[in-house]
C-alpha positions, 0 to 999 in steps of 0.5 A: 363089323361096322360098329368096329370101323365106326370106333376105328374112325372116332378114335382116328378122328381124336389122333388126327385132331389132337396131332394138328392142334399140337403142330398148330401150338408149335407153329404159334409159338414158332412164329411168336418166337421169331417175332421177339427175335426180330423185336430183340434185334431191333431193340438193340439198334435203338438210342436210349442214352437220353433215358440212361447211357447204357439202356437196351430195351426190347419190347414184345407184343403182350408180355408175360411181364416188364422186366428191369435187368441191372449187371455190370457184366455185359454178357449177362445182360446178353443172356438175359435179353436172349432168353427173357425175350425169348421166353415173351418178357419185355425187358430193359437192361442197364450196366449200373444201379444209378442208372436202374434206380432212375428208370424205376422212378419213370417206368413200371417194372414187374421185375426188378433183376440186380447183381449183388457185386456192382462198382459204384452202387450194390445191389443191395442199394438197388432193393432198398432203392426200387422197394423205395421208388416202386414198392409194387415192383419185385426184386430179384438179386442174381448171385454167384455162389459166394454171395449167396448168404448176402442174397438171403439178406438182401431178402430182408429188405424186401428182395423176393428171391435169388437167382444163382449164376452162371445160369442155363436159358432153362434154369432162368426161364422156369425161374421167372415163370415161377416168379411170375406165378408167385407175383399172380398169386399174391395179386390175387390175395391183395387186400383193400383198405376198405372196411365193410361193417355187415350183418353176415359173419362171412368176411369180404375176399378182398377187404376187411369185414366186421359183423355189425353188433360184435366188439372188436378189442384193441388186441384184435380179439372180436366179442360178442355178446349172446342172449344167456349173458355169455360172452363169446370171443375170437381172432377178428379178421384183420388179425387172421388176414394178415397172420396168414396160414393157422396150424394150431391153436391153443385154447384157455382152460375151461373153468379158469377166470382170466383178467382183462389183458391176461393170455387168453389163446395163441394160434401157431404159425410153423415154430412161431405163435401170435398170443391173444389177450383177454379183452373183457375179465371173466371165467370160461365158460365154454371152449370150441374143442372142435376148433383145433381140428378144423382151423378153417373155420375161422376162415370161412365163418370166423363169429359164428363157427370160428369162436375160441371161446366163451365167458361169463363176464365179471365187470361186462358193463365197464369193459365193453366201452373200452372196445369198438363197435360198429362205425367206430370200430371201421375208423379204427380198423383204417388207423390199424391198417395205416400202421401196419404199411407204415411198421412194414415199410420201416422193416423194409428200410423206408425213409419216406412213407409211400403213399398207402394205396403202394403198400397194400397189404395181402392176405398172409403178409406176415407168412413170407416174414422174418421172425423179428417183423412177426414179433413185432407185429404181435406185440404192438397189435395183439398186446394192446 
């Protein structure tokens, strides 16, 4: 019988302590609520017209993030204050994109909301505009149902996703919140212009390695040269960072001689393909079989598990000073990265060049993009 009273006792000790810390998280967040009700009251009896005429702005201890909002409908500006706030964003709205554009250039924003349909300037000005002043910034377009096809254009100039109105305070909170995670997800994967020269094979998180002793071409194939007179070759890690996700790969038949610049294998990305170029001439010798079962191999241990392939060499000697190794090889990774933000900052409709350190680059950068910057990245970086 004591056993039994003891177990009672465990068990309502669990219930107890779980009911008190739910009715304390709701307690928080109650009181957290009211706060930001109180912060969105006093925030609206503020003066901002020196900043821009129509400027509401509500901050909110510890936000979830900083939000611009831009509608020439008061009552949505209404609704994104009520619930954002609400929610735990700090935000500011204004009623026009001249005025939103020149917020974007004296305040960081996380988010960037706009209407598509707006006198004077659209909406589709204000993306080019904030990826111009702020490319960290994301932009979001808030659309009704019949400017949804130009919502998805504005996407191509570098808008992260669309927002349909009219809207339910459910629909536009878990909307942010997955905007939110999807802004902490590609932080996470942002890279460092810095090139790391190394012994080890494994390539850094946050920048972008190279083994010392292996030759990088100019087409972004890596080769290393083993002790029998073999060479073998694979994608280097600037190329795999900035592809992104790897479904498939092609490999060469074994046994055919392929001249330098020639197809040597492609990786396969959904429907689309990145085809990789010969950068010595030779027979295969080998084929990693092995490779197309296990992409993630050329993750986590591209020279060493990762190899493509290997090859016997016809003109080694020659070749091999036509590619990069070691320090030169690091300075000519820095001139890549520099003209690929400034590739990307053209697809997105800059005039300008901002300065590097704003258009960093993330890992899979090219997975988000349309199919004509993907093409076009394959052929000025992989066909050299």
């Amino acid at each position: 019988m004591v056993p039994v009273l003891v177990v009672l006792m465990i068990v309502a000790f669990v219930i107890i302590n779980v009911v008190v810390r739910v009715v304390m998280d709701r307690r928080r967040e109650a009181k957290a609520r009211k706060e930001r009700m109180e912060a969105l009251d006093i925030g609206l009896r503020l003066d901002f017209a020196e900043e821009a005429p129509s400027l509401k702005r509500v901050e909110v201890p510890n936000p979830l993030a900083r939000i611009l909002a831009v509608d020439d409908e008061v009552i949505v500006l209404d609704s994104f204050r009520k619930i954002l706030v609400g929610a735990g964003y700090s935000i500011d709205t204004v009623e026009s994109g001249r005025e939103a554009l020149g917020l974007v250039q004296k305040h960081k924003y996380d988010f960037v909301f706009t209407d598509l349909k707006m006198p004077e300037m659209d909406g589709l000005d204000v993306v080019k505009g904030v990826k111009h002043y702020s490319p960290e910034s994301d932009v979001v377009v808030i659309t009704g149902y019949a400017t949804i096809e130009s919502a998805v254009n504005a996407m191509k100039w570098g808008a992260m996703d669309y927002v349909q109105k009219p809207f339910t305070e459910d629909e536009l909170t878990d909307f942010t919140k997955k905007c939110v995670y999807r802004r902490q997800d590609r932080q996470h994967k942002r890279l460092s212009s810095t090139v790391r020269v190394s012994a080890t094979d494994r390539p850094p998180a946050h920048e972008f390695g190279l083994p010392g002793g292996v030759f990088i071409s100019p087409g972004h194939v890596w080769a290393n040269v083993t002790v029998p007179g073999m060479v073998r070759m694979g994608v280097d890690d600037f190329a795999r960072k900035m592809l992104g996700r790897i479904d498939g790969i092609d490999l060469p038949a074994k046994g055919a001689t392929i001249k330098k610049g020639e197809r040597l294998f492609s990786i396969r990305q959904g429907e689309r393909s990145a085809v990789f170029h010969a950068p010595i001439t030779g027979q295969i010798h080998e084929v990693n079989a092995e490779l197309p079962k296990h992409v993630d191999r050329l993750v986590q241990r591209p020279y060493e598990h990762g190899w493509v392939c290997s090859m016997r060499p016809a003109h080694l000697a020659d070749e091999l000073g036509q590619l990069h190794i070691g320090e030169k090889a690091a300075e000519w990774y820095q001139a890549e990265i520099a003209r690929l933000q400034e590739m990307l900052a053209a697809a997105h409709g800059e005039t300008q060049a901002a300065p590097a350190p704003a258009r960093g680059l993330v890992e899979g950068q090219l997975e988000g993009a349309d199919d004509a910057t993907w093409t076009k990245f394959t052929q000025a970086f992989l066909q050299a």
